[in-house]
C-alpha positions as CSV (number, residue, x, y, z in Angstrom):
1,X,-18.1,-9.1,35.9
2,X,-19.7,-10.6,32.6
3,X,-21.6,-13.4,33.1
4,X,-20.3,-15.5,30.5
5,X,-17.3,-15.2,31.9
6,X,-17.8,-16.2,35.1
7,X,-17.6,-19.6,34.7
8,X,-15.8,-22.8,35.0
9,X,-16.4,-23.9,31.4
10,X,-13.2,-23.2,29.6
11,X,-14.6,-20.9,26.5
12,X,-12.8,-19.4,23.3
13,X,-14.6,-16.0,22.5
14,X,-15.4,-15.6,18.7
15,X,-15.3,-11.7,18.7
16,X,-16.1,-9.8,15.5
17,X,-14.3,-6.7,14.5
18,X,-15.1,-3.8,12.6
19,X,-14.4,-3.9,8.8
20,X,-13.7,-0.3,8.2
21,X,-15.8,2.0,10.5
22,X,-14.6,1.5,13.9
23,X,-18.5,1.9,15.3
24,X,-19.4,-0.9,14.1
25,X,-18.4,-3.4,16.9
26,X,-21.5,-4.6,19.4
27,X,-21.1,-3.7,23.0
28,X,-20.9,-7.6,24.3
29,X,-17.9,-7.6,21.8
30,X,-16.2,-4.5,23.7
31,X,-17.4,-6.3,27.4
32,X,-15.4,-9.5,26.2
33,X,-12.5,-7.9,24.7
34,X,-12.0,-5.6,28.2
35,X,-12.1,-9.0,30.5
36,X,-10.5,-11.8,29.0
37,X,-7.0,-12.7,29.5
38,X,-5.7,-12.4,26.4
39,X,-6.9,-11.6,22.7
40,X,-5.6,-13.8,19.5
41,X,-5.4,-11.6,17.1
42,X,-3.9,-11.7,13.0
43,X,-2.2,-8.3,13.5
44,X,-1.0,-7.2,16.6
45,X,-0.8,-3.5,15.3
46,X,-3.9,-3.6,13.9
47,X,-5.8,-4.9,16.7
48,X,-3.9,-2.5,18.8
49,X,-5.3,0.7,16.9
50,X,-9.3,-1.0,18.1
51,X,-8.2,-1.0,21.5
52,X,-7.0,2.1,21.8
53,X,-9.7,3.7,20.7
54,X,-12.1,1.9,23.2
55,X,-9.2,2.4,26.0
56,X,-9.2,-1.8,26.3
57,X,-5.4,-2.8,27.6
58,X,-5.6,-6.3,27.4
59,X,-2.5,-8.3,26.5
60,X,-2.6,-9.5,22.7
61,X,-0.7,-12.6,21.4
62,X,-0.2,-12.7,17.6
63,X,-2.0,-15.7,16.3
64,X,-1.8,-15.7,11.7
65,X,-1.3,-17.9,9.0
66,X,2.4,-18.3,9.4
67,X,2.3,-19.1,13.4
68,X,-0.7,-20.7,13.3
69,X,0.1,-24.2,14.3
70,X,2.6,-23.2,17.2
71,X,0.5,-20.7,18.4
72,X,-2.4,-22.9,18.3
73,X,-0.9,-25.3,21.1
74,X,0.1,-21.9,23.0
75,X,-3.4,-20.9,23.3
76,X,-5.1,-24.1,23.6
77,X,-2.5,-24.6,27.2
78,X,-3.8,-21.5,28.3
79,X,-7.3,-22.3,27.8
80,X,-6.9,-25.4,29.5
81,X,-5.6,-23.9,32.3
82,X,-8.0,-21.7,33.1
83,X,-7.5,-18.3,31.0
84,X,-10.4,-17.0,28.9
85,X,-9.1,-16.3,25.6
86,X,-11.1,-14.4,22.9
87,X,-10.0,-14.6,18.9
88,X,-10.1,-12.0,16.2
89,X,-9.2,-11.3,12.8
90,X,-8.2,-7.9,11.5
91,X,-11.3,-7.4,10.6
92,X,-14.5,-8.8,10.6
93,X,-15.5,-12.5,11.9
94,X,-12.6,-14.8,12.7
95,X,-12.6,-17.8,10.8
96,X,-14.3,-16.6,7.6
97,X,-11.2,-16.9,4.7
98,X,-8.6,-16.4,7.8
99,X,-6.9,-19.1,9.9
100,X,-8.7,-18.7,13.0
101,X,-10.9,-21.7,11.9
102,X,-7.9,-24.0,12.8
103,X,-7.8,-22.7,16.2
104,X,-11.3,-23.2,16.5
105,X,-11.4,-26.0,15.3
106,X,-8.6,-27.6,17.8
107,X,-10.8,-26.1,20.7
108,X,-13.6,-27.9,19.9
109,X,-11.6,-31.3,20.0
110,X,-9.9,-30.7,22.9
111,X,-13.7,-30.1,24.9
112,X,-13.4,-25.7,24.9
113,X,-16.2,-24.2,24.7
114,X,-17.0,-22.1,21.6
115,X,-18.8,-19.0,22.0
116,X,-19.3,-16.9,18.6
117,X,-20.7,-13.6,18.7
118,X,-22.6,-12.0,15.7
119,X,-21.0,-8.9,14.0
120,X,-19.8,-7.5,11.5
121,X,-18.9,-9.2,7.9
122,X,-18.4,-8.1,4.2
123,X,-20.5,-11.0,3.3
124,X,-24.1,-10.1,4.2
125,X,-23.7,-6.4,3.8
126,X,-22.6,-7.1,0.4
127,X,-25.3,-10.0,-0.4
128,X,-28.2,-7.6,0.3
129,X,-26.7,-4.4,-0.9
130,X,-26.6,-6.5,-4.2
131,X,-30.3,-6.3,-4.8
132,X,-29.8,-10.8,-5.9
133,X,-31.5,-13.5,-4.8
134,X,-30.6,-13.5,-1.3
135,X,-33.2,-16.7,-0.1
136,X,-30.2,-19.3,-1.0
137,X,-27.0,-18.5,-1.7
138,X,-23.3,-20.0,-1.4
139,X,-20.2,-18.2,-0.5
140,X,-17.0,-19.4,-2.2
141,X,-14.3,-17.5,0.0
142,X,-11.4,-16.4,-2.6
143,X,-11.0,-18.3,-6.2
144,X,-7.9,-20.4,-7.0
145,X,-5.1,-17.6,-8.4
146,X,-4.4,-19.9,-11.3
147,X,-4.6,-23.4,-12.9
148,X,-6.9,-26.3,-13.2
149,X,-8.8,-25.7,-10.0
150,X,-9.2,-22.4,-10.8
151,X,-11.0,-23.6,-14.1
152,X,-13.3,-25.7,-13.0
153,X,-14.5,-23.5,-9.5
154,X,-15.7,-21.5,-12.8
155,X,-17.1,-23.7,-13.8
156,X,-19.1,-24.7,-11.0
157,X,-19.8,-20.9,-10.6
158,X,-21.8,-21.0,-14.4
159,X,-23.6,-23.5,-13.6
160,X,-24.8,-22.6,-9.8
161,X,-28.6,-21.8,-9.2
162,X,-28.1,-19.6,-6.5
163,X,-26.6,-16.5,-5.7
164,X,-22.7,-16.8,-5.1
165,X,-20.7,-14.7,-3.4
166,X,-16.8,-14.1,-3.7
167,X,-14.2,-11.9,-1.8
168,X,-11.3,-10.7,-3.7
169,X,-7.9,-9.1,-3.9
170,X,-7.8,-5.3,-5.7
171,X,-5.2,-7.2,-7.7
172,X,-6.9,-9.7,-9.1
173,X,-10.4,-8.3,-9.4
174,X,-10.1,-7.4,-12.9
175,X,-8.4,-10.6,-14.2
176,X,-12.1,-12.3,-11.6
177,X,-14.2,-10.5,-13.3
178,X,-12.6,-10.9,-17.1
179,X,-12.6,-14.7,-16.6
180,X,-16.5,-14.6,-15.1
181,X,-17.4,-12.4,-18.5
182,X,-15.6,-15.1,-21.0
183,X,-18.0,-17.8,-19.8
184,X,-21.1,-16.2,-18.8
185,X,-21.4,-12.7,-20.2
186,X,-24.8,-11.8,-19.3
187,X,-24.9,-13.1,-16.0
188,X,-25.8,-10.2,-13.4
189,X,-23.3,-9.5,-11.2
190,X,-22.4,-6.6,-8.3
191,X,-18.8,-5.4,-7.2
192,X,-18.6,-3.8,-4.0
193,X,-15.3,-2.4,-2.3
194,X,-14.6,-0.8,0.8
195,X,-17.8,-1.6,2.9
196,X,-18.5,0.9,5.4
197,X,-15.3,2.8,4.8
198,X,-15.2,6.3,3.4
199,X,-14.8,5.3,-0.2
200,X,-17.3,2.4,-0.2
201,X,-18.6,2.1,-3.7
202,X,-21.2,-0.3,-5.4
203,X,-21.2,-1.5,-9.3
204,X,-23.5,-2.7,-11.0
205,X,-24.6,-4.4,-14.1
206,X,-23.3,-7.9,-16.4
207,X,-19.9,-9.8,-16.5
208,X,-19.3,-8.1,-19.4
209,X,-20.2,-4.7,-18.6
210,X,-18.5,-4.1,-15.5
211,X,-15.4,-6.3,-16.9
212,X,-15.5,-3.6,-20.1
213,X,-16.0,-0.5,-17.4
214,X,-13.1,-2.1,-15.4
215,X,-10.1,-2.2,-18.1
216,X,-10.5,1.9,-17.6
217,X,-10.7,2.0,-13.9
218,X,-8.0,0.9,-10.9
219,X,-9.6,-1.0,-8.0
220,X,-8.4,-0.3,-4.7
221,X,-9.7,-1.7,-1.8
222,X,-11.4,-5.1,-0.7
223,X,-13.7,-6.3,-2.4
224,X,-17.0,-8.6,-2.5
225,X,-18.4,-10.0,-6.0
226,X,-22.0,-11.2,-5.9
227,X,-22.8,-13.3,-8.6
228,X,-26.7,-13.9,-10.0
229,X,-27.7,-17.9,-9.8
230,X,-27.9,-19.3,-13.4
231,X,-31.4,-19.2,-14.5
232,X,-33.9,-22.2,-15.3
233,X,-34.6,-20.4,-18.1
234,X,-31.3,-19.8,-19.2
235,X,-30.5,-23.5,-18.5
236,X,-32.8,-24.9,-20.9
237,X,-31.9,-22.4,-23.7
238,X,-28.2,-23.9,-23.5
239,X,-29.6,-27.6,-24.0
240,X,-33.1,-27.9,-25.5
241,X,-31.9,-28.6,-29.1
242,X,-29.6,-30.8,-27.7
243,X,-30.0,-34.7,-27.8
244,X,-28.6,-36.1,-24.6
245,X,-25.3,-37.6,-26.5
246,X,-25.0,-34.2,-27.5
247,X,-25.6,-32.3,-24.8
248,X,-22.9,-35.0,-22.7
249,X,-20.3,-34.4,-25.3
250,X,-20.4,-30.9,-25.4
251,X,-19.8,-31.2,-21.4
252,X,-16.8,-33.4,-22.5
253,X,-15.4,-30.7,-25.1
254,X,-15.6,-27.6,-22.3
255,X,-13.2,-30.1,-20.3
256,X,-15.6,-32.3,-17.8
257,X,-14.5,-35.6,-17.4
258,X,-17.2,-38.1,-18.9
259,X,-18.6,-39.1,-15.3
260,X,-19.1,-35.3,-14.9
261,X,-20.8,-34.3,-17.7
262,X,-23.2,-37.5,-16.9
263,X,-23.8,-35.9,-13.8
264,X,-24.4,-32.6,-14.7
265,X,-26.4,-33.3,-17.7
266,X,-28.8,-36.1,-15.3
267,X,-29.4,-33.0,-12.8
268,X,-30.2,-30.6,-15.3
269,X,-33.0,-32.9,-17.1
270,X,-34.5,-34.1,-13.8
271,X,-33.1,-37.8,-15.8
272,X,-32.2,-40.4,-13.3
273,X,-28.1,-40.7,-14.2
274,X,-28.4,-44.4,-15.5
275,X,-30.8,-42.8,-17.8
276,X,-28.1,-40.8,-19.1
277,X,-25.6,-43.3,-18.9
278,X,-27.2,-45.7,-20.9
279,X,-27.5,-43.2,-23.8
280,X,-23.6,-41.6,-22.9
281,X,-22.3,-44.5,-22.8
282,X,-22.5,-45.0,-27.0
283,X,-20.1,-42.0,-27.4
284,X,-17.4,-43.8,-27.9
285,X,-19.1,-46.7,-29.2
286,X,-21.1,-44.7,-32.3
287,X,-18.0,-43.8,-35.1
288,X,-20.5,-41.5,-36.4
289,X,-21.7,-39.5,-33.6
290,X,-17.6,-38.9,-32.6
């Protein structure tokens, strides 16, 4: 019997599953799966296929975006009453851009136990493969389809320091990487598809580039976009010649609201923001600077 599950702690099991090649699950992940009581899992069908394969018979319950709430209550009863429960997502870690962070969530506030095991992801395979900055960096989960908040998590995206990295649809990688290319051509960035399947592939180059390479190409698959961190270097170039009215306005004119742009412009310069406000604030007072 596993250790960690003989207990009386009541305990939610975080197991990882693999993202395309079926070896790539841990052996404490196999232990857990074999002697809970029951496994959450997105996809029934799916998860059935993994425990085939490692001859593992226990009972499923399907637990996805659409059932989450009900199910939620279902498995947090059975916890409570005793039954070891372990969560997964089709594939990789549960609760990375997948519901099971509600479920985990709930667990913790009603005094479970969580136990999360490492394993696999697309996130750090794709992060290192990328050859960026991998010291600091920030994962941004899937972009807005459309709209305003779309717009601005751009935005945020041009003006980030650090490496960023995004999952996307096959359908909407193109129109991702055609927007990323409008605002910051020359910004590095790496696609990768398929990790650790048979048609994994890796591109590489600018927004531009791979957005040009991409109008001729179909992208099938999952995929990661790692984005290069804007550079100090590049961030200076863009405001240098720019009084600090100026450089606030301009802010203003790529949409920002004006408390924004005072922000932004205040981090940029290492300027205290009442520094900048004090000067921002005559845009609307100065006829001949509007």
């Amino acid at each position: 019997m596993n250790d960690e599950l003989d207990s009386d702690q009541k305990k939610i099991f975080i197991c990882p599953t693999p993202i395309g090649n079926l070896r790539d699950i841990t052996l404490r992940a196999l232990d857990i799966l074999r002697q809970v009581d029951v496994i959450a899992c997105e996809d029934t069908r799916r998860t059935g296929g993994l425990l085939s394969h490692y001859d593992i018979e226990t009972d499923m319950i399907s637990y996805h975006e659409h059932n989450a709430r009900k199910r939620c209550q279902e498995l947090l009863e059975k916890m409570k009453r005793g039954k070891e429960v372990a969560l997964v997502s089709d594939a990789g870690t549960p609760g990375i851009s997948d519901p099971g962070r509600h479920l985990i969530s709930e667990a913790i506030e009603a005094g479970i136990e969580v136990i999360p095991l490492p394993g696999p992801t697309a996130l750090i395979p794709a992060l290192v493969a990328s050859g960026l900055l991998s010291d600091r960096f920030v994962f941004e989960g899937f972009l807005p389809k459309k709209g305003g908040e779309r717009q601005n998590r751009l935005k945020a995206l041009k003006r980030e320091k650090r490496t960023s990295v995004l999952y996307e649809s096959p359908y909407r990688t193109i129109a991702t990487i055609s927007d990323l290319a409008e605002i910051m051509p020359a910004r590095n960035l790496t696609l990768i598809r398929e990790i650790s399947k048979i048609h994994e592939e890796k591109l590489y180059g600018t927004c531009a580039g791979l957005s040009e390479r991409l109008t001729q190409e179909d992208v099938r698959g999952e995929v990661v976009l790692v984005l290069a961190g804007k550079e100090e270097a590049d961030e200076k170039a863009g405001y240098e010649h720019l009084s600090i009215v100026e450089h606030v306005r301009r802010l203003m004119d790529e949409g920002y609201p004006k408390k924004e742009a005072i922000k932004i412009v205040a981090e940029e310069r290492e300027l205290s923001r009442s520094e900048v406000y004090e000067e921002a604030i005559a845009i609307d007072a100065r006829p001949e600077e509007s």
